[in-house]
C-alpha positions in Angstrom: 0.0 0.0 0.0 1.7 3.5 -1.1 1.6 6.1 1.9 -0.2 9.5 0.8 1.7 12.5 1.5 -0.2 14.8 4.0 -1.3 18.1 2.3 0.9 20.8 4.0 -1.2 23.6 5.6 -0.8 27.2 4.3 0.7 27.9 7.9 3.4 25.7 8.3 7.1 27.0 7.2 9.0 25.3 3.7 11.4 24.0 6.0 10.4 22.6 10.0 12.9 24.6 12.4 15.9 22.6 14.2 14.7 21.9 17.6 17.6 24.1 19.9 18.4 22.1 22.9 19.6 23.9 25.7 21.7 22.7 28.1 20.8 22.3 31.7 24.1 24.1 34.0 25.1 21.5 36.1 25.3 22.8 40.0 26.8 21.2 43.1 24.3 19.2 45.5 24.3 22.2 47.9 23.4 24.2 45.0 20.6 21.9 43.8 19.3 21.3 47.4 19.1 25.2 48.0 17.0 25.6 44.6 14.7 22.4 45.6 14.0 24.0 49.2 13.6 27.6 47.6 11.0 26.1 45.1 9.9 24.4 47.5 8.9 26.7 50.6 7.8 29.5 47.1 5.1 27.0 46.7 3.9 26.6 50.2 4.1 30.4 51.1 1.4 30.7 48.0 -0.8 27.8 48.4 -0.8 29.1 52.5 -1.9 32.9 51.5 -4.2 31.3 49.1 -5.8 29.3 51.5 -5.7 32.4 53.9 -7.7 34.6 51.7 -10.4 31.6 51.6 -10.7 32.2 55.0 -11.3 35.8 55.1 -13.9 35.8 51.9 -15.6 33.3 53.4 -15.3 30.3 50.9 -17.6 27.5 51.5 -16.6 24.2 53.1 -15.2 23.2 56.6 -11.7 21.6 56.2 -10.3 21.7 59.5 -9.5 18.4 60.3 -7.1 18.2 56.6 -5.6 21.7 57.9 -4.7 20.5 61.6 -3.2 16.9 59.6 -1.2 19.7 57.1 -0.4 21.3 60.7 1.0 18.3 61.9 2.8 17.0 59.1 4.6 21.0 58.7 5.7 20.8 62.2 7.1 17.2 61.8 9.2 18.5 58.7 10.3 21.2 61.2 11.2 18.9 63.9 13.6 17.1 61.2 14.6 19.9 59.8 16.0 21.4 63.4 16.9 17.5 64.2 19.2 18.0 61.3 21.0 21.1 61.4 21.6 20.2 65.2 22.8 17.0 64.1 25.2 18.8 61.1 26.4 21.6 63.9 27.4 19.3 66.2 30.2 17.2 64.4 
């Protein structure tokens, strides 16, 4: 069975463009740890003011029992996280 060519649209250019790939900078794992936690804690800070503003417009629904688990999972990455810089300070 022959293949049909497609019909090129008016849109498309004569020749398709080289893809450009870009090379990711390689960083040191302090480096790459510091830009995961800066993302990171970015991320949190603006799903927390988000979920603040609920609370003053009044947005339907009652989740206070997911918040105070949220609660207790945030302080337990605290507690590691203090565990760990102790532990890092000390030696």
């Amino acid at each position: 069975m022959a293949q049909r060519k497609r019909k090129r649209c008016r849109n498309c250019p004569d020749e398709p463009e080289p893809i450009k790939v870009v090379p990711i900078p390689r960083v040191g794992a302090a480096d790459h740890g510091a830009q995961l936690w800066q993302q990171a804690m970015f991320t949190c800070q603006s799903v927390i003011e988000m979920m603040y503003g609920y609370t003053l417009t009044g947005v339907a629904g009652d989740q206070t029992a997911q918040l105070r688990r949220l609660s207790e999972r945030l302080n337990q990455v605290l507690q590691n996280c203090e565990k760990r810089h102790a532990d890092s300070s000390t030696t």
